[in-house]
C-alpha positions as CSV (number, residue, x, y, z in Angstrom):
1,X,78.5,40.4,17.1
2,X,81.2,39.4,14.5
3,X,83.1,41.7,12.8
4,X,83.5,42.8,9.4
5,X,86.0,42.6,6.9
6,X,88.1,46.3,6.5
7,X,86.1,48.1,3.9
8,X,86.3,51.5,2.5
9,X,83.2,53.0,1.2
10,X,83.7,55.7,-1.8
11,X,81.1,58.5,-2.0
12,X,80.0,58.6,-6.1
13,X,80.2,61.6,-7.7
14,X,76.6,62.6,-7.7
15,X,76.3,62.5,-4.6
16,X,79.4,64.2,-3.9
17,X,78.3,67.2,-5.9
18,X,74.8,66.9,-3.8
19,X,76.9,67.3,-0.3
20,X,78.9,70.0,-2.1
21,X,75.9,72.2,-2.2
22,X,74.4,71.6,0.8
23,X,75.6,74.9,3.6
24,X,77.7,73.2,6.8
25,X,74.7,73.4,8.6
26,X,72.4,71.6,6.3
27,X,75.7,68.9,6.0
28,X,75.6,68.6,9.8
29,X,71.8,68.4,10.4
30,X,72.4,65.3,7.8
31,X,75.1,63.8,10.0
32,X,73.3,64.2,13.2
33,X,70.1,62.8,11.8
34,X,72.2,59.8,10.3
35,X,74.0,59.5,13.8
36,X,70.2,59.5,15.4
37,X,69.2,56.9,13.6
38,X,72.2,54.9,14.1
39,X,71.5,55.3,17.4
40,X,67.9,54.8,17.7
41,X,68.1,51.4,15.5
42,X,71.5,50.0,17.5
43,X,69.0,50.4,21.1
44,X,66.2,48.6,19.5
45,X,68.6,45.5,18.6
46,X,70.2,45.8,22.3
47,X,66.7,45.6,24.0
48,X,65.7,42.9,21.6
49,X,68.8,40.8,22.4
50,X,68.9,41.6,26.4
51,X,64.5,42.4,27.2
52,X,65.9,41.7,30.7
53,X,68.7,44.0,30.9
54,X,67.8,47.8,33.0
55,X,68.0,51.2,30.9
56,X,71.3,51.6,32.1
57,X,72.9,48.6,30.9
58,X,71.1,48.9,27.6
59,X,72.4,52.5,27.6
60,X,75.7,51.7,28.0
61,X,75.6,48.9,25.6
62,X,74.8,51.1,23.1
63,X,77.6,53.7,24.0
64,X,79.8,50.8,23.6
65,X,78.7,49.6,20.1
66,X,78.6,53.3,18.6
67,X,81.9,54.1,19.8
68,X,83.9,50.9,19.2
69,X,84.6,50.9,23.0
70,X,86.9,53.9,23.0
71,X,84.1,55.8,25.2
72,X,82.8,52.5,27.4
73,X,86.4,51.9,28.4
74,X,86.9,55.7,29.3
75,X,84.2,55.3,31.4
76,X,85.1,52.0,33.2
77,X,88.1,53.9,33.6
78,X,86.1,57.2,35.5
79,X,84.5,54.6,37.8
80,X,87.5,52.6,39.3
């Protein structure tokens, strides 16, 4: 996987207002839906890359990828 340049994505002001009046819970049922997806879409491209690999490597694969290692190395860290 090759990286990205830096970028910072700016919010427009529509939707800003949108978000605005949406209650915290309705703003995080949108995150955690977003973060689902995420997730769900990242496994599919892991299993299509490694069909051979067991649900445990493709697990943590994707643990790795969402988190930018920060959680995969804590965990290589727990298992020493």
């Amino acid at each position: 996987m090759q990286l990205q340049p830096l970028r910072i994505e700016v919010i427009d002001d529509q939707m800003a207002e949108v978000l605005r009046a949406k209650t915290p819970a309705e703003r995080l049922a949108i995150a955690h839906g977003m973060w689902s997806h995420a997730r769900g879409l990242i496994q599919r491209i892991v299993k299509a890359e490694h069909p051979e690999w067991s649900e445990e490597q493709t697990r943590s694969e994707v643990i790795k990828r969402l988190s930018g290692d920060a959680v995969w190395r804590m965990i290589e860290e727990w298992r020493k």
